[in-house]
C-alpha positions as CSV (number, residue, x, y, z in Angstrom):
1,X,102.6,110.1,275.0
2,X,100.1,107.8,276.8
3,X,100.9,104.1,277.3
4,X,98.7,101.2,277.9
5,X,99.7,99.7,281.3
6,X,97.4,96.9,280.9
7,X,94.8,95.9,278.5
8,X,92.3,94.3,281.7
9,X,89.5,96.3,283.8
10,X,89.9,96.2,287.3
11,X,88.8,93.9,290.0
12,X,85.0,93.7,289.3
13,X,82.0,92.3,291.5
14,X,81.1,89.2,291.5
15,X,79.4,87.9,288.2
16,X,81.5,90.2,286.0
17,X,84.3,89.1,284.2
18,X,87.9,88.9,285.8
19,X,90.5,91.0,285.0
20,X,93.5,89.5,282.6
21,X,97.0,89.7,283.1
22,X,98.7,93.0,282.8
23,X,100.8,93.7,280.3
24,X,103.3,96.5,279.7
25,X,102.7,97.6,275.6
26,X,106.1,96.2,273.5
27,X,108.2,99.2,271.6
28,X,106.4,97.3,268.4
29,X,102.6,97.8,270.0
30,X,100.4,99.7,267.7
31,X,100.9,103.8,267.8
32,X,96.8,104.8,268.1
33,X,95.6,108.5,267.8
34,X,91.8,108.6,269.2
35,X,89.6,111.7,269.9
36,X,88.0,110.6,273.3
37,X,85.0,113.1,274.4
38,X,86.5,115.8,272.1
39,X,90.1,115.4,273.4
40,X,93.0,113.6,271.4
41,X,95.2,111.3,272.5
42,X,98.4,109.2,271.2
43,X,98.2,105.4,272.5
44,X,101.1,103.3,272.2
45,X,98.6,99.9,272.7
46,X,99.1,95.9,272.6
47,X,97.2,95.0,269.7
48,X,94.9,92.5,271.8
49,X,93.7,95.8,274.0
50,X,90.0,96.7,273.8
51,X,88.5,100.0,273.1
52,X,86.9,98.9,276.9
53,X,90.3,98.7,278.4
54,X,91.8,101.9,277.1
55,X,89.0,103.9,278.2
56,X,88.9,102.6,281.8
57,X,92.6,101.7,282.3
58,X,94.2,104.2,280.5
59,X,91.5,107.3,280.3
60,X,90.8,106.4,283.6
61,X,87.1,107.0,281.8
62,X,85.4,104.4,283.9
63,X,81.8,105.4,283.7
64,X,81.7,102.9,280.9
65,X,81.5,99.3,282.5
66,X,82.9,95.8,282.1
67,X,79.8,93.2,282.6
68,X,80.1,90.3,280.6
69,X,83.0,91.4,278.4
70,X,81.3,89.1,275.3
71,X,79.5,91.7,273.6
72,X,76.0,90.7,275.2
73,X,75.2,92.9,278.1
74,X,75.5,96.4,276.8
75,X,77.4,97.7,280.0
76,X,80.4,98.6,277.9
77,X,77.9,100.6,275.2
78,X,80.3,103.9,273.6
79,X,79.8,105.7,270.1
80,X,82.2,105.4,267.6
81,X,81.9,108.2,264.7
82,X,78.3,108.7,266.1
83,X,77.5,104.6,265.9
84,X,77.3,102.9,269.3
85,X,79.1,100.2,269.5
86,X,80.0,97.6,272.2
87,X,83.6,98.6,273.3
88,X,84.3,95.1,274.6
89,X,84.4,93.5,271.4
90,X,86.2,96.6,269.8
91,X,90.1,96.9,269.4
92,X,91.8,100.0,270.3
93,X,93.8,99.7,267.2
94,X,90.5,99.8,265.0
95,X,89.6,103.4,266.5
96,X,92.8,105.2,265.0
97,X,91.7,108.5,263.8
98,X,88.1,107.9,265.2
99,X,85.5,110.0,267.8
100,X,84.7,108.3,270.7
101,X,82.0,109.3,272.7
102,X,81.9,107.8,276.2
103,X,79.3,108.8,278.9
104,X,81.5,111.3,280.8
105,X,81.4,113.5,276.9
106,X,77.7,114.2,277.9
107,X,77.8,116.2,280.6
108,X,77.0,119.9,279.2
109,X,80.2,122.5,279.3
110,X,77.7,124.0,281.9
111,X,77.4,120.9,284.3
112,X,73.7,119.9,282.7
113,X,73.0,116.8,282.0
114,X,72.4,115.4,278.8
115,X,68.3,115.0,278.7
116,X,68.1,111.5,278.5
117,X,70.5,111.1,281.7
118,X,67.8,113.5,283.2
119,X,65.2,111.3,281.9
120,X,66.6,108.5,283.4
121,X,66.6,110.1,286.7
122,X,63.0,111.6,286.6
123,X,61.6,108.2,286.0
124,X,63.7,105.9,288.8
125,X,65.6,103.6,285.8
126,X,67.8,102.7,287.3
127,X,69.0,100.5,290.7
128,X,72.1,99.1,290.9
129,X,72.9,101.7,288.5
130,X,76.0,99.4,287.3
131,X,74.3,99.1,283.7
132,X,72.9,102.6,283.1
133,X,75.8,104.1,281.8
134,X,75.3,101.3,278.7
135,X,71.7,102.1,278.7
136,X,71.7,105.7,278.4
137,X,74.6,106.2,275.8
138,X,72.3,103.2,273.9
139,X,69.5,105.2,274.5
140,X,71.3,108.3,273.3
141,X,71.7,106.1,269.8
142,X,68.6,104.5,269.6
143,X,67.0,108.3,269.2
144,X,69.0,109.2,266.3
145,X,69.0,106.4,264.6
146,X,65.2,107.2,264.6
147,X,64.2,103.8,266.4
148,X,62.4,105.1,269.3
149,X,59.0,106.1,267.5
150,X,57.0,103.4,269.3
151,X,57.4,101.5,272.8
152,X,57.9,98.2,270.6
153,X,60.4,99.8,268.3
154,X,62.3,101.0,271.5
155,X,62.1,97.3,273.1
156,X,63.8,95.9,270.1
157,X,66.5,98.5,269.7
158,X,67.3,98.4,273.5
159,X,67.0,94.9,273.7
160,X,71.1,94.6,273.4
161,X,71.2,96.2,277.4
162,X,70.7,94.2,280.0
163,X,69.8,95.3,283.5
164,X,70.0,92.7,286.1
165,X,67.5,94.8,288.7
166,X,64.7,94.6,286.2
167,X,63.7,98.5,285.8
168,X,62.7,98.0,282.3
169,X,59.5,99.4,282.7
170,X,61.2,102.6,283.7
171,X,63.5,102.0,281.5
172,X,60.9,102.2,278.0
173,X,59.4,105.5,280.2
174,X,62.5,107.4,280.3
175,X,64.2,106.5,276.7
176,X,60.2,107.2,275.3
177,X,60.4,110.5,277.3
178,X,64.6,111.0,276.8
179,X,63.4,110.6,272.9
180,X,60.6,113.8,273.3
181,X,63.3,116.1,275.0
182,X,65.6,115.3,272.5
183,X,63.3,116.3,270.0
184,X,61.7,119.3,271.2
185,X,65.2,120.4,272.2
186,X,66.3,121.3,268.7
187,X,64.2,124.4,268.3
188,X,63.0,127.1,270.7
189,X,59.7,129.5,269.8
190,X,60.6,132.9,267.9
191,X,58.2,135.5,267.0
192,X,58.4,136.2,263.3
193,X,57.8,139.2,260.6
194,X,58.4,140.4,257.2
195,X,58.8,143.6,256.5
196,X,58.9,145.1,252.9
197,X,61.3,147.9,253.2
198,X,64.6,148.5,254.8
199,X,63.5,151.3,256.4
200,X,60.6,149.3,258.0
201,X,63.2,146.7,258.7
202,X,65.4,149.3,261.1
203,X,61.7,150.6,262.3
204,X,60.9,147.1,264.1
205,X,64.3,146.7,265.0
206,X,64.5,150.4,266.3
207,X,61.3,149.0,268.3
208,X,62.7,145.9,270.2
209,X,66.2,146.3,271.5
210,X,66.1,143.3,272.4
211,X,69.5,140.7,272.4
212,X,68.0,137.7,270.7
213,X,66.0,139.3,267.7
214,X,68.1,138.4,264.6
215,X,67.9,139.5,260.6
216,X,67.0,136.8,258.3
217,X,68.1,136.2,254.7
218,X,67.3,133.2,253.1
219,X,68.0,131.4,256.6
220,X,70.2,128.6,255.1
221,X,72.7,129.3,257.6
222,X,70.6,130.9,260.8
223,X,67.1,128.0,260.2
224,X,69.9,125.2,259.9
225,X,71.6,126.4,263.0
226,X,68.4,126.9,265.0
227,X,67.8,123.5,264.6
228,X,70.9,122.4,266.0
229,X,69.9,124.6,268.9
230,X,73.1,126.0,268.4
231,X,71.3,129.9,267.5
232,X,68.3,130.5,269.4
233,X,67.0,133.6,268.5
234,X,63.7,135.2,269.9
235,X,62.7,137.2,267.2
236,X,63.4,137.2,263.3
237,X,63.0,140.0,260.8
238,X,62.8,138.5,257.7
239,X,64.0,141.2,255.1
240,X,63.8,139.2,252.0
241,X,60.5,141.1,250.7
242,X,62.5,144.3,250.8
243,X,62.7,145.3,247.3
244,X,65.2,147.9,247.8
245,X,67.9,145.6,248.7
246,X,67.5,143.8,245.3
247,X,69.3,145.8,242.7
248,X,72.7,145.6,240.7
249,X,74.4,148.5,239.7
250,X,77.1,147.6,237.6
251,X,78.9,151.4,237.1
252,X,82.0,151.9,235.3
253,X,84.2,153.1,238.7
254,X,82.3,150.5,240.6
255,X,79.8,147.6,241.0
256,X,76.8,147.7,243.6
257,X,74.8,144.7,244.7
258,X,71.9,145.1,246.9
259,X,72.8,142.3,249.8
260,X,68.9,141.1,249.7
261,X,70.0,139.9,246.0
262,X,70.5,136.0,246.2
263,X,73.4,134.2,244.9
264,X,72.0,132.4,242.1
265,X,70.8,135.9,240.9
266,X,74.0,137.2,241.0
267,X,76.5,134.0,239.6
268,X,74.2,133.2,236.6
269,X,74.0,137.5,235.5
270,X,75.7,137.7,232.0
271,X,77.8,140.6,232.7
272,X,79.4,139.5,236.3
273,X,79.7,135.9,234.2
274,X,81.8,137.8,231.3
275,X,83.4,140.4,233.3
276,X,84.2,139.1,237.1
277,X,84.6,135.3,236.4
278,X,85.7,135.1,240.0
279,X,82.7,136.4,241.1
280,X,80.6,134.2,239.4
281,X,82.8,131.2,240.5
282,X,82.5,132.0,243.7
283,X,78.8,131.7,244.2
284,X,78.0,128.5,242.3
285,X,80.9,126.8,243.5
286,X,79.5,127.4,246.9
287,X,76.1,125.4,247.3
288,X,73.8,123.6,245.1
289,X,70.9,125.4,242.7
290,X,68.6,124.9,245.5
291,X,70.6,127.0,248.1
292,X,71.9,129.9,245.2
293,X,67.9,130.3,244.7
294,X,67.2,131.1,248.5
295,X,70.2,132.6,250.6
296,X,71.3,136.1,250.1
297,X,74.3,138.1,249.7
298,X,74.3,139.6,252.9
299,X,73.2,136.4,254.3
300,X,76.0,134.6,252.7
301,X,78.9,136.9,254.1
302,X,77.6,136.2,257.6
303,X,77.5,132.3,257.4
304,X,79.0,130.4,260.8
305,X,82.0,127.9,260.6
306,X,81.3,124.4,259.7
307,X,83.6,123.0,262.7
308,X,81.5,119.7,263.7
309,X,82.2,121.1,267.2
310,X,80.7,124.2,266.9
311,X,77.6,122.7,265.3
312,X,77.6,119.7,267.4
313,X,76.4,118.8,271.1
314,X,76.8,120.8,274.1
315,X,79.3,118.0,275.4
316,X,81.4,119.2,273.1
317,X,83.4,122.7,274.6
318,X,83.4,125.3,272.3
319,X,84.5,129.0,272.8
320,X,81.9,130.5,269.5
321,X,78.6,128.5,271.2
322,X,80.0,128.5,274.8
323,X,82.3,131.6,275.6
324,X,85.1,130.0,278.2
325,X,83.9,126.5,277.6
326,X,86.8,125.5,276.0
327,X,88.1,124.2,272.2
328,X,87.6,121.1,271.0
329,X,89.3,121.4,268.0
330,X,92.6,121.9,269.7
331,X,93.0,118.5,270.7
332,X,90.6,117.2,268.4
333,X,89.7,116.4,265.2
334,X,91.2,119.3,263.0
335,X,91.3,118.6,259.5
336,X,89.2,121.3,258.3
337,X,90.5,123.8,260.6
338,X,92.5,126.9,260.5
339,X,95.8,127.3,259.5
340,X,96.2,131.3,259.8
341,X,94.3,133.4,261.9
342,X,93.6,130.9,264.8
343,X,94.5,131.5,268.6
344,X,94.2,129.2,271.6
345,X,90.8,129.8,272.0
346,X,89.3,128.8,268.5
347,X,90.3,127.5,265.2
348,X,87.3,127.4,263.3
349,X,87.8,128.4,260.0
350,X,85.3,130.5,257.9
351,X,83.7,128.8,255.5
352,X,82.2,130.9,252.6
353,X,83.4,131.6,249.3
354,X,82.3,135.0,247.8
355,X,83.5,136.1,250.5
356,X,87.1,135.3,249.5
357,X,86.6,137.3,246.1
358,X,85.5,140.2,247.9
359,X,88.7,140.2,249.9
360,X,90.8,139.5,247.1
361,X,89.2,142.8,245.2
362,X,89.0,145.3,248.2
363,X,84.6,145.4,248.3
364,X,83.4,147.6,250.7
365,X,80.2,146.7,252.8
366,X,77.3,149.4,253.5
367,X,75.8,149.2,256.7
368,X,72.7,150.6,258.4
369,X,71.3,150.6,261.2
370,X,68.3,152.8,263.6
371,X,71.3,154.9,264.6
372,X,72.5,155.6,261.1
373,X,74.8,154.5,258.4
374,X,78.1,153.4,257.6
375,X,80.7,151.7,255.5
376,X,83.3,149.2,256.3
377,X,86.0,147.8,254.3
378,X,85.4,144.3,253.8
379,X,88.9,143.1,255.1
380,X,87.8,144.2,258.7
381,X,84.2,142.9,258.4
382,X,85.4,139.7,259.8
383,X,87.4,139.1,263.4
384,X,89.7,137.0,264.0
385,X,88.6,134.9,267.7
386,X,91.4,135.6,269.3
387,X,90.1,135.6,273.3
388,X,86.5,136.5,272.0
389,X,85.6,134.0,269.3
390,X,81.8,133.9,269.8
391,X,82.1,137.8,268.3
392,X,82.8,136.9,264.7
393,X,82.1,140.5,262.7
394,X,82.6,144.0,263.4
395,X,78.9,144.5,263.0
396,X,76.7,145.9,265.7
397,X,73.6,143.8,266.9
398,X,71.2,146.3,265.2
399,X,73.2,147.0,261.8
400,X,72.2,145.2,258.7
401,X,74.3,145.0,255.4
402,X,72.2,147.0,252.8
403,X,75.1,146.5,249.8
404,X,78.5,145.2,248.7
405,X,80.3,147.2,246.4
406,X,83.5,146.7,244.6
407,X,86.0,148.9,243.0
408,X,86.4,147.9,238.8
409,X,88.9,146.6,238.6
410,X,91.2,145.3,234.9
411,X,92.2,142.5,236.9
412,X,88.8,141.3,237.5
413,X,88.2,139.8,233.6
414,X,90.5,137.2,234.1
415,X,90.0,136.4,237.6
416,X,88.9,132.7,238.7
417,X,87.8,131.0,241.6
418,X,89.7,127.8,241.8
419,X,88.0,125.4,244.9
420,X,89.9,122.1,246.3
421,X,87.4,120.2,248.2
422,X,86.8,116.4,249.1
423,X,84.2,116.0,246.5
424,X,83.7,117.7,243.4
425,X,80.1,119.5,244.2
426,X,79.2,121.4,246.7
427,X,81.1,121.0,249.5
428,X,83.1,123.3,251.9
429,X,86.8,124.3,250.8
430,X,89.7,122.2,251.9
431,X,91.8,125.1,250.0
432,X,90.3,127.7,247.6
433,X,91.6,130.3,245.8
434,X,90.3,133.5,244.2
435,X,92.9,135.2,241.7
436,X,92.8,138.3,239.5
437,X,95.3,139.6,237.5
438,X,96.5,141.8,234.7
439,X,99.8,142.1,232.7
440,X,101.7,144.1,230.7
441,X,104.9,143.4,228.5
442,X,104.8,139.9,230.2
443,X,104.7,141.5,233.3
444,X,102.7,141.2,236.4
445,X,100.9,144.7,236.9
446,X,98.4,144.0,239.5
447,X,97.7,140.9,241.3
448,X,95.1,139.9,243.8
449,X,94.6,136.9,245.9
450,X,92.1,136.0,248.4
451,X,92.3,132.3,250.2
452,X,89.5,130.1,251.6
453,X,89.4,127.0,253.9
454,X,93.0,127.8,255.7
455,X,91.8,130.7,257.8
456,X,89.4,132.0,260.6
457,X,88.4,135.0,258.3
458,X,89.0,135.7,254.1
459,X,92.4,135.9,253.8
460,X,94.6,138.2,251.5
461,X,97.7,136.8,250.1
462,X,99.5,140.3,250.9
463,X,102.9,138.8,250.9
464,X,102.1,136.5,247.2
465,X,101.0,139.7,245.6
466,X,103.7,141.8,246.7
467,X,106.3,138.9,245.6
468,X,104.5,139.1,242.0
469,X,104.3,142.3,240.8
470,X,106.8,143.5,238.2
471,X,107.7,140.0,237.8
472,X,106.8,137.5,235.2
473,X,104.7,134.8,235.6
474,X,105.6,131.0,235.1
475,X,104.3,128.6,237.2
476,X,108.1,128.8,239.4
477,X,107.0,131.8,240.1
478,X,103.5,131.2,241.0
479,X,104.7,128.5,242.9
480,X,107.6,130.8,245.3
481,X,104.7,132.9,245.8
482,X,102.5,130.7,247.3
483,X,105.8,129.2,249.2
484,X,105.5,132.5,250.6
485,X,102.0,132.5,252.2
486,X,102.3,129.0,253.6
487,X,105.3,129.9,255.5
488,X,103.7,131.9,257.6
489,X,101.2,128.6,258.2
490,X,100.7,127.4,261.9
491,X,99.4,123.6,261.3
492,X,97.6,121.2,263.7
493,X,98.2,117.6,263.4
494,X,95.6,117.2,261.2
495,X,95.5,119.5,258.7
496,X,98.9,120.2,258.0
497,X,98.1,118.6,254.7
498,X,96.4,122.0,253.7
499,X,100.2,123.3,253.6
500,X,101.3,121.2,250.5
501,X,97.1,121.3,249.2
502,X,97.4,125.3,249.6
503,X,100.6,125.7,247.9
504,X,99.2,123.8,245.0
505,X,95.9,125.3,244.7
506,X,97.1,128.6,244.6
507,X,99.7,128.0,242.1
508,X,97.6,126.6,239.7
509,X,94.3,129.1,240.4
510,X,97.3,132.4,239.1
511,X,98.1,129.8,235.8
512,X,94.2,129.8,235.4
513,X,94.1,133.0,235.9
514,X,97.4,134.0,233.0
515,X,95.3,131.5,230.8
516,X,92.5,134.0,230.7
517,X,94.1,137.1,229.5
C-alpha cells in the first residue's frame, strides 16, 4: 500500500510557493484508490493532501508543477475523468475511484510524443519550460472540448496558463497547430470498393495480399474504430452489395443465415421471433434500430472489446492495439472486464451478444477464402489472448464468414436472452445470459447456456448444464448451477461485483426460460 509522506511539494524556486510541513498520514487518514496514467494505486492520505501533492510527493510524478498553488497559474493543470482540472485546488480524497491523467501518461507505449508536445517543440513555446507541462495537458483539453476552432477561442480557453517568459505567441501557433494534428490524426487514407458477389469479393482479395486490406460489413465496429485510429486499414472491401450472402434458410435439421444479412433483418423475422426467442433477443438487445439496420451478421461476430483502453489513447499500454505494450486494465479501471478467460496480458472482455446464443446452441460458421473453404465450430471462432491478444479469431487474414448455421434444436422455442446492463437500452452487458431448454416429466432434458460480459470470448456454461440435466428445475436449483460457473471466476478489484450480478442473472434468465415452455 502507498502512504502519503507529506502532503507539500518540494523546495521550489524562488516565486513559487513554499513547501508545508510534512506530515506522516494518521491510521484514520482517508484510504484513496486512483488510476494514475492507467496504473492503480491504494493511498492511505491526510485529508488536507492535494491531488498536486500526491502526484509529485508520492507518485514521484513531478512533470506536473507547483507555481502559485491558488489555482491561478495553470502549472499544476491534470485531467480528471477526461476534464482538466487544476490539481492544486483538488483533494486527493475527491479522486477515489477516478482517471488521472498527468503529463508523463502521454508519452506513446512507443516513446512518441503526444502531437501537441511535438507541436510545442516545432514551434519554440516554450523557455523556462517550468509551465509547459500545464500548458500542453491544457492544450490537450482545450482540443476536445472543441474550443480551439479560432485563435480568439484558443486565447480565452488558455487564458487559465500562465507563462512567465512570454512565449504566447508560440504558444496560440502550436495549440492552433497541436489542434490540426489531433484532428487529422484520427483517420488515415484507405482505398475503397464494393464488389457485388462473394466470389468477386475473394477475386480482389486474391489480388492484393496485402496486410492492411480489411472486409467491411456495415462498419459500425471497423469506421468507429478507424476513427479512433485505433484500426488503420489500407484497403476496404465492402461486401454488403453481395446478394448472395443475404438469404435465410430456415430447414427442419438446421437454420442458415447468410452473414451479409443484417441484424435488424434477422431479430424482427417472424419465424426466428416465434421459434428462437433467444435469437431474436439477442440482436435487438444489442444496439439501437439505427445500428440493427446497418451492421451484419458476420460483422457483428467480429466486433472488438469495448475496454476504454483499447479504444483509448496510445498513452494508454495495451497488448490488442500495441502487442508487448502492456495492460492497462490490470491495474486499472476494471469494471467491465473479464472474469473468465483472461491472462496477464489482457482482460478485455468481448462484447457482443448473438454471439453468446450461437455459443449456447453449438452454430457452426462457414468460411471462405481465395484458397478455399471451410467450417469452424463457433466455440473455437474466438481466442482467448493469452500471450497473443492482438489475435482475437481463428480466422485467416484473407477468410471471410459467408454463413452461420445452427443445428434445430427443441430447446430453442423457449430460449431467452436475459441482458444486465447499467441502463436499460442499448448498452454493453455487465452480465447476460442466453438460455434454452426443454423438459420432460418435470425434468431437465437438455439445457444450454451461453454468458456475456464476464469473459474474453462467448462463454458456455459446460459445468451449469451438466449440473441440470435429469434434474428438476426450481429456482435452488437454477441458482446451485450458476454457483457452479462463478466458482470457477477469477475477479479484479473492480468487477468482482459481476460474481454476485452473474449468479443472479443467470438464475433468473433458466426461470424465464421454464416460464416459456
Amino acid at each position: 500500500m502507498v502512504t502519503t509522506a507529506s502532503v507539500a511539494g518540494p523546495a521550489l524556486t524562488a516565486g513559487c510557493a513554499a513547501p508545508g510541513p510534512a506530515t506522516p498520514p494518521s491510521a484514520s487518514a482517508p484510504r484513496c484508490e486512483v488510476v494514475v496514467n492507467g496504473r492503480r494505486h491504494a493511498l492511505r492520505i491526510e485529508a488536507r493532501a492535494s491531488l498536486l501533492d500526491v502526484l509529485r510527493e508520492d507518485l514521484q510524478l513531478t512533470g506536473t508543477k507547483k507555481g502559485c498553488d491558488h489555482g491561478q497559474c495553470g502549472a499544476c493543470t491534470v485531467h480528471v475523468d477526461g476534464r482538466r482540472v487544476a490539481s492544486c485546488l483538488t483533494l486527493a480524497a475527491k479522486c477515489d475511484g477516478r482517471e488521472v491523467r498527468t503529463i508523463e501518461g502521454l508519452e506513446r507505449a512507443d516513446g512518441a510524443l503526444h502531437v501537441m508536445q511535438q507541436a510545442f517543440i516545432d514551434h519554440d513555446a516554450l523557455q523556462c519550460g517550468y509551465c509547459t507541462p500545464g500548458q500542453i495537458m491544457a492544450a490537450i483539453a482545450c482540443v476536445r472540448e472543441g474550443h480551439a476552432q479560432t485563435d480568439d477561442q484558443i486565447r480565452e480557453y488558455m487564458s487559465g496558463n500562465l507563462c512567465r517568459c512570454g512565449a504566447y505567441v508560440a504558444i496560440l501557433e502550436a495549440v492552433r497547430d497541436g489542434a490540426r494534428r489531433m484532428k487529422g490524426a484520427s483517420m488515415r487514407d484507405f482505398s475503397y470498393g464494393s464488389p457485388d458477389s462473394a466470389n468477386a469479393v475473394l477475386a480482389r482479395r486474391a489480388a492484393d495480399e496485402a496486410p492492411g486490406l480489411r472486409y467491411l460489413g456495415g462498419g459500425t465496429t471497423l469506421f468507429d474504430l478507424m476513427k479512433l485510429n485505433v484500426e488503420a486499414p489500407t484497403a476496404l472491401i465492402d461486401v454488403t452489395r453481395c446478394q448472395d450472402l443475404r438469404s435465410i434458410e430456415l430447414g427442419r435439421t438446421e437454420w442458415r443465415f447468410g452473414a451479409g444479412m443484417t441484424m435488424g433483418e434477422v431479430a424482427d423475422h417472424e419465424r426466428v421471433r416465434s421459434e428462437f426467442p433467444a435469437l431474436s433477443e439477442s440482436l435487438w438487445k444489442a444496439a439501437s434500430q439505427q445500428i440493427r439496420n446497418m451492421a451484419t451478421l458476420g460483422g457483428n461476430l467480429l466486433q472488438r472489446t469495448r475496454c476504454a483502453y483499447f479504444r483509448g489513447t496510445p498513452a494508454y499500454p495495451c497488448n490488442k492495439r500495441e502487442p508487448g505494450s502492456g495492460c492497462s486494465a490490470l491495474e486499472g479501471a476494471n469494471r467491465g472486464h473479464a472474469l473468465f478467460g483472461g491472462s496477464s496480458h489482457c482482460i478485455a472482455t468481448y462484447p457482443g451478444d448473438l454471439a453468446i446464443t450461437l455459443a449456447a446452441f453449438d452454430a457452426v460458421v462457414d468460411l471462405r477464402s481465395p484458397r478455399g473453404a471451410r467450417s469452424v465450430p463457433f466455440l473455437e471462432l474466438h481466442r482467448e489472448p493469452g500471450d497473443t491478444p492482438h489475435i482475437e479469431t481463428q480466422l485467416a487474414p484473407d477468410e471471410l464468414i459467408v454463413a452461420l448455421r445452427i443445428p434445430r434444436s427443441p430447446a430453442m422455442k423457449a430460449s431467452v436472452y436475459h441482458k444486465v446492463r447499467d441502463r436499460e437500452s442499448y448498452a454493453f452487458a455487465l452480465v447476460s445470459a442466453a438460455v434454452g431448454l426443454q423438459m420432460t416429466a418435470g425434468q431437465v432434458l437438455d439445457v444450454r447456456i451461453g454468458l456475456g460480459g464476464v469473459a474474453t470470448r462467448p462463454w458456455r456454461a459446460v459445468a451449469a448444464e451438466r449440473h441440470l440435466r435429469g434434474r428438476a428445475l426450481t429456482r435452488e436449483s437454477a441458482r446451485q448451477a450458476a454457483e457452479l460457473v462463478f466458482a470457477d471466476a477469477r475477479p479484479l478489484p473492480y468487477n468482482r461485483f459481476k460474481i454476485a450480478l452473474g449468479i443472479d442473472t443467470l438464475t433468473d434468465a433458466l426461470m424465464q426460460s421454464k416460464e416459456r415452455l
